[in-house]
Backbone as CSV, one residue per row, in Angstrom:
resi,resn,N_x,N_y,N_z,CA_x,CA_y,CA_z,C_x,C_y,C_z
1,UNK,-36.300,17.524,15.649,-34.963,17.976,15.348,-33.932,16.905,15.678
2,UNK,-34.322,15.961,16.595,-33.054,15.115,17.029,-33.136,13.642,16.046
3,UNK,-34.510,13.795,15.292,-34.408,12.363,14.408,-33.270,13.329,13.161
4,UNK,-33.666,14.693,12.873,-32.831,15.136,11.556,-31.431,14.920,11.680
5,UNK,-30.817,14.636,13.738,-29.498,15.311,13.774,-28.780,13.949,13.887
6,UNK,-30.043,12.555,14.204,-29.406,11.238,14.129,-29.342,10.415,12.631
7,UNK,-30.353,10.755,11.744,-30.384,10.574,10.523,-29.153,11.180,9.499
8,UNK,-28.648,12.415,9.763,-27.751,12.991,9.289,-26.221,12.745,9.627
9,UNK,-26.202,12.270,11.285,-25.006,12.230,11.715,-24.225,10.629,11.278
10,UNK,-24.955,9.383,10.635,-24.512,8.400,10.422,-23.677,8.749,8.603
11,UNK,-24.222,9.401,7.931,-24.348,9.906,6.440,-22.886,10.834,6.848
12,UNK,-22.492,11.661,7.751,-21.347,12.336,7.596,-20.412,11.456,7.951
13,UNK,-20.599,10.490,9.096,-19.321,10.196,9.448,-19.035,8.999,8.301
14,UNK,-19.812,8.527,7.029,-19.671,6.933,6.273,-19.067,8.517,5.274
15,UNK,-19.332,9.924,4.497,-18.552,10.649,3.873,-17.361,10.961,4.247
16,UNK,-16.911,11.115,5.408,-15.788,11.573,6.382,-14.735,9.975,6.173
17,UNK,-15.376,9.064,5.784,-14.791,7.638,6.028,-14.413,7.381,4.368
18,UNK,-15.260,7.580,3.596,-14.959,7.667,2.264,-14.223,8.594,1.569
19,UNK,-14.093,9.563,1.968,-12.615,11.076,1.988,-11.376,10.272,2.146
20,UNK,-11.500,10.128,3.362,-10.356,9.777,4.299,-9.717,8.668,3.615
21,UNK,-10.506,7.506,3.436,-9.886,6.276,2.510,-9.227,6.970,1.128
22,UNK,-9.771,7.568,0.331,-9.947,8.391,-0.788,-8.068,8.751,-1.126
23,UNK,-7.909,9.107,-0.012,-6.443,9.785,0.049,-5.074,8.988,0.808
24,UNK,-5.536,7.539,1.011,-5.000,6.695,1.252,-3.895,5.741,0.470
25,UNK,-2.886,5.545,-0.388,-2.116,4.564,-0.864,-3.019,2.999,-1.159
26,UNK,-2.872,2.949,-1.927,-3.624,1.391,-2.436,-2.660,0.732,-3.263
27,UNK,-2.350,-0.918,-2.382,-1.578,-1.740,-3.797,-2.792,-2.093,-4.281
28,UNK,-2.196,-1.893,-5.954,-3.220,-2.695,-6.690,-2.962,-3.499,-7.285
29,UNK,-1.330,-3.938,-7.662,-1.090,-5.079,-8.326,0.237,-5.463,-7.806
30,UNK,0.402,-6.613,-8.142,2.074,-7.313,-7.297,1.999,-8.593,-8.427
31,UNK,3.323,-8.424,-8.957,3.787,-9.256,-10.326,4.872,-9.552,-9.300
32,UNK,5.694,-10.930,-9.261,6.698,-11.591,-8.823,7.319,-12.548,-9.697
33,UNK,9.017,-12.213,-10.025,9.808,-13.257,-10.460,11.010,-13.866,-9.541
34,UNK,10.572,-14.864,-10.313,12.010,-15.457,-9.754,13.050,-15.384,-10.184
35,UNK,13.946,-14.806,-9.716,15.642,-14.557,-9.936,16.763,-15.248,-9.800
36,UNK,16.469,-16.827,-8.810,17.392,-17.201,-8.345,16.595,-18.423,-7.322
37,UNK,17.199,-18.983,-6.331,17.327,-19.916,-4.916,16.668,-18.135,-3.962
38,UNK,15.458,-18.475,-3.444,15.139,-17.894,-2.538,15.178,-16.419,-3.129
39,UNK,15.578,-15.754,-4.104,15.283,-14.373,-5.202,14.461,-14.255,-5.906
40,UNK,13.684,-13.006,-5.569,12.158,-12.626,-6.123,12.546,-11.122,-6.626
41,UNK,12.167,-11.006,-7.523,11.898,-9.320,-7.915,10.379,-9.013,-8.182
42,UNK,10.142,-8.213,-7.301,8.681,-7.967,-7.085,8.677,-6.382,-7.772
43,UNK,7.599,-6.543,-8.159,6.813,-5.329,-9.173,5.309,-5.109,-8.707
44,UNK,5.635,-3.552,-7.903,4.221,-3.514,-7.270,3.807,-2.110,-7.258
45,UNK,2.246,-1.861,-7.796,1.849,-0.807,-8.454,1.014,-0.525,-7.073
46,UNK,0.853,1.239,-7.223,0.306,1.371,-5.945,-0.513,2.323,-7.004
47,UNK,-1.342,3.098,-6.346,-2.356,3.901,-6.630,-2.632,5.064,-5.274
48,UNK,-2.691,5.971,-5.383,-2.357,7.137,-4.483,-2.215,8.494,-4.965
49,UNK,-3.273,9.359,-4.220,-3.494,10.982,-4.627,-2.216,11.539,-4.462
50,UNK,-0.997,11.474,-5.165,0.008,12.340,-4.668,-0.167,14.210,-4.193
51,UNK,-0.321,14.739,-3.303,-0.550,15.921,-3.777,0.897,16.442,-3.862
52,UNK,1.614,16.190,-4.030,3.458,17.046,-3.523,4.449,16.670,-2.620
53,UNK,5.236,17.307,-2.061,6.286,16.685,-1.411,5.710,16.694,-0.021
54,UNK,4.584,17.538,0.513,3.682,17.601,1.512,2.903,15.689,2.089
55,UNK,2.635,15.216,0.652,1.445,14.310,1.201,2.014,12.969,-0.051
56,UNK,2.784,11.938,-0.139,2.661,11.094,-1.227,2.926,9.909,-0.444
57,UNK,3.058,8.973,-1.761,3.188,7.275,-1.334,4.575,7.583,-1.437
58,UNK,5.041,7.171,-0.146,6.763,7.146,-0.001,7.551,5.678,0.363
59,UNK,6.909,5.198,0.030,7.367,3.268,0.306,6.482,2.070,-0.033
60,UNK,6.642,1.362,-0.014,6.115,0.031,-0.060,6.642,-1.169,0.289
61,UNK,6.404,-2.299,1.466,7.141,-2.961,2.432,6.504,-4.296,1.603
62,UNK,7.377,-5.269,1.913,7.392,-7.243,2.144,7.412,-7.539,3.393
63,UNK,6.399,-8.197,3.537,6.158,-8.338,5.432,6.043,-10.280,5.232
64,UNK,6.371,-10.845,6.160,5.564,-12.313,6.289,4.123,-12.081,6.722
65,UNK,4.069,-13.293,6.814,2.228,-13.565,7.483,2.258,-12.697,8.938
66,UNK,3.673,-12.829,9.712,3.544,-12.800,10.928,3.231,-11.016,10.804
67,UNK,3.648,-10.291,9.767,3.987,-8.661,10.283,5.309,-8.496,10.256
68,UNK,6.418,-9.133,9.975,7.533,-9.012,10.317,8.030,-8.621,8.858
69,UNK,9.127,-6.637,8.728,8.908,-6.518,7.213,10.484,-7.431,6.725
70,UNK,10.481,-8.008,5.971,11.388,-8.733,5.243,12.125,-7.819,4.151
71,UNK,11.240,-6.615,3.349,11.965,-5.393,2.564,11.375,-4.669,2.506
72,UNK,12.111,-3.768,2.063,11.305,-2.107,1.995,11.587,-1.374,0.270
73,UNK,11.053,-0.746,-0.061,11.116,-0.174,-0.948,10.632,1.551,-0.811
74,UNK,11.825,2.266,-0.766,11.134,3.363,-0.814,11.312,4.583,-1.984
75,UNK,10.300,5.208,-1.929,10.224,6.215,-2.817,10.133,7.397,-2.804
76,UNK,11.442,8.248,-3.120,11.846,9.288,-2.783,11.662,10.431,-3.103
77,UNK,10.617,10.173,-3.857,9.768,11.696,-4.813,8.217,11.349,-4.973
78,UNK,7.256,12.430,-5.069,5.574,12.514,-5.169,5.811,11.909,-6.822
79,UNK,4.710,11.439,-7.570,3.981,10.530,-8.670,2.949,11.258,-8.788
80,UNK,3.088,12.604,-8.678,1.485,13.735,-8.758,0.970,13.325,-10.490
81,UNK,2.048,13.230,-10.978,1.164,13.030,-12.854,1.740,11.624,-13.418
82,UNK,1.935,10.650,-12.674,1.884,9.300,-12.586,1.099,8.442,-11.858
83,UNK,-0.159,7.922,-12.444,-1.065,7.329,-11.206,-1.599,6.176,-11.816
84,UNK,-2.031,5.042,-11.891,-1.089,4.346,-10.633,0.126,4.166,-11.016
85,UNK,1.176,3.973,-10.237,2.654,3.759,-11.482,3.158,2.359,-10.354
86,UNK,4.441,2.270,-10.743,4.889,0.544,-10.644,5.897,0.920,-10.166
87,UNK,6.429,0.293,-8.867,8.424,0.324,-8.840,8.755,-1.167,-8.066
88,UNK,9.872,-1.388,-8.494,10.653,-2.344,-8.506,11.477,-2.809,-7.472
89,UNK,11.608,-3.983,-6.921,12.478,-4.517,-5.857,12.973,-6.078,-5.723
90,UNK,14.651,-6.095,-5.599,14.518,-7.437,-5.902,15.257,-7.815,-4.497
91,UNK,14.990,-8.894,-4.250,15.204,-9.023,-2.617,15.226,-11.057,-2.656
92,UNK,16.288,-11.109,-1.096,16.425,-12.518,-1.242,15.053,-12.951,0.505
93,UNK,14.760,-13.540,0.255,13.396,-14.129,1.411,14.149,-15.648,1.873
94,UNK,13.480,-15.701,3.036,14.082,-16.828,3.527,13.545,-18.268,3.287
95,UNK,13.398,-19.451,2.876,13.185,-20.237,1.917,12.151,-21.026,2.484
96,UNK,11.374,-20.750,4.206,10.562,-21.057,4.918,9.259,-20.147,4.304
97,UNK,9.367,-18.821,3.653,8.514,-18.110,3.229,7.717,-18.187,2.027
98,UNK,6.534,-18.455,1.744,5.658,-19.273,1.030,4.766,-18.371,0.318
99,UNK,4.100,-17.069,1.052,3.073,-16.180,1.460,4.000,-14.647,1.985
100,UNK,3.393,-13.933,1.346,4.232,-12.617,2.014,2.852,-11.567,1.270
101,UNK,3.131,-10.326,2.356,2.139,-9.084,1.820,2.941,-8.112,1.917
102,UNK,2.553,-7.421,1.170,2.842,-6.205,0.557,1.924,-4.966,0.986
103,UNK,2.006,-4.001,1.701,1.737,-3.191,2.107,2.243,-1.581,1.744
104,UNK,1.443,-0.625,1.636,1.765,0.322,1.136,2.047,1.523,1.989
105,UNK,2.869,3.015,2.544,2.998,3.811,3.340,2.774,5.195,2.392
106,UNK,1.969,5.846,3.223,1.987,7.393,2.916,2.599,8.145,3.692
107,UNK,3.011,9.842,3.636,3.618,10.718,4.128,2.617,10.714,5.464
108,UNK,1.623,11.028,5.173,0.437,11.902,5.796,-0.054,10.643,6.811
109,UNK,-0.856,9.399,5.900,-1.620,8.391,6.538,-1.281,7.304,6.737
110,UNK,0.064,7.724,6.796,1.300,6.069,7.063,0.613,4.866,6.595
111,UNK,0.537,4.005,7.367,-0.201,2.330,6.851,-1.335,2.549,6.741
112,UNK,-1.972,2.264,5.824,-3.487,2.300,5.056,-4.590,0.908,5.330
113,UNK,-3.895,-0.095,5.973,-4.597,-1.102,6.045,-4.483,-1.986,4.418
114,UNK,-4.956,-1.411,3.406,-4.814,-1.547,1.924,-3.713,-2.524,1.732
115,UNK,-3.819,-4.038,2.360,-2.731,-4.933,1.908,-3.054,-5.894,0.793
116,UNK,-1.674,-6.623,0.061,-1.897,-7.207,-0.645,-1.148,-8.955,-0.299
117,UNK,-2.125,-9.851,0.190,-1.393,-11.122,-0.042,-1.451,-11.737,-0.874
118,UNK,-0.111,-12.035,-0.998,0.388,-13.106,-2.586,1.500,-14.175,-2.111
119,UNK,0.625,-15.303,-3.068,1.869,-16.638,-2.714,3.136,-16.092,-3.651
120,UNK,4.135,-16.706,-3.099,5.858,-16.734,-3.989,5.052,-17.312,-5.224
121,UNK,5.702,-17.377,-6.468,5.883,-18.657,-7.309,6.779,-19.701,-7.307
């Protein structure tokens, strides 16, 4: 009985881990222009189970290498019958910044780990 309950118990917690990710915010794409001296308008698609005003992707941040967020973008309504969808941000970065990620936030599972690094152009 204790090989069935160690054989079984690795199999729930890798399903319990694959759920859990499942319902997590994902960037999946990041398009960047240039606007200007140090101006980027970034276009970044997330992917995320909206279920309602209960549980959705409610932001998406510009961080440097260090962690430090440089912008925010947030989003003020669920995307329940929009998936993956795209929103927009145009923002000035400081001209030392080369490399920046993009990170995504949920209601429910706040930071997802699910980052995206991308050089400027």
């Amino acid at each position: 009985m204790k090989a069935l309950f160690f054989s079984f118990l690795p199999g729930s917690l890798l399903m319990f881990s694959s759920i859990t990710l499942a319902d997590q915010v994902k960037v999946v794409d990041v398009d960047i222009e240039v606007q200007g001296a140090q101006r980027y308008l970034f276009h970044v698609t997330l992917l995320h189970d909206d279920k309602g005003w209960d549980h959705y992707a409610n932001r998406w941040e510009i961080l440097d290498t260090k962690g430090n967020i440089l912008a925010t973008r947030t989003l003020h309504h669920p995307h329940v019958n929009e998936q993956p969808f795209t929103r927009s941000l145009s923002t000035t970065l400081p001209s030392d910044i080369k490399t920046v990620i993009i990170r995504g936030h949920d209601s429910v599972h706040q930071y997802t780990g699910n980052n995206m690094e991308v050089s400027l152009p």
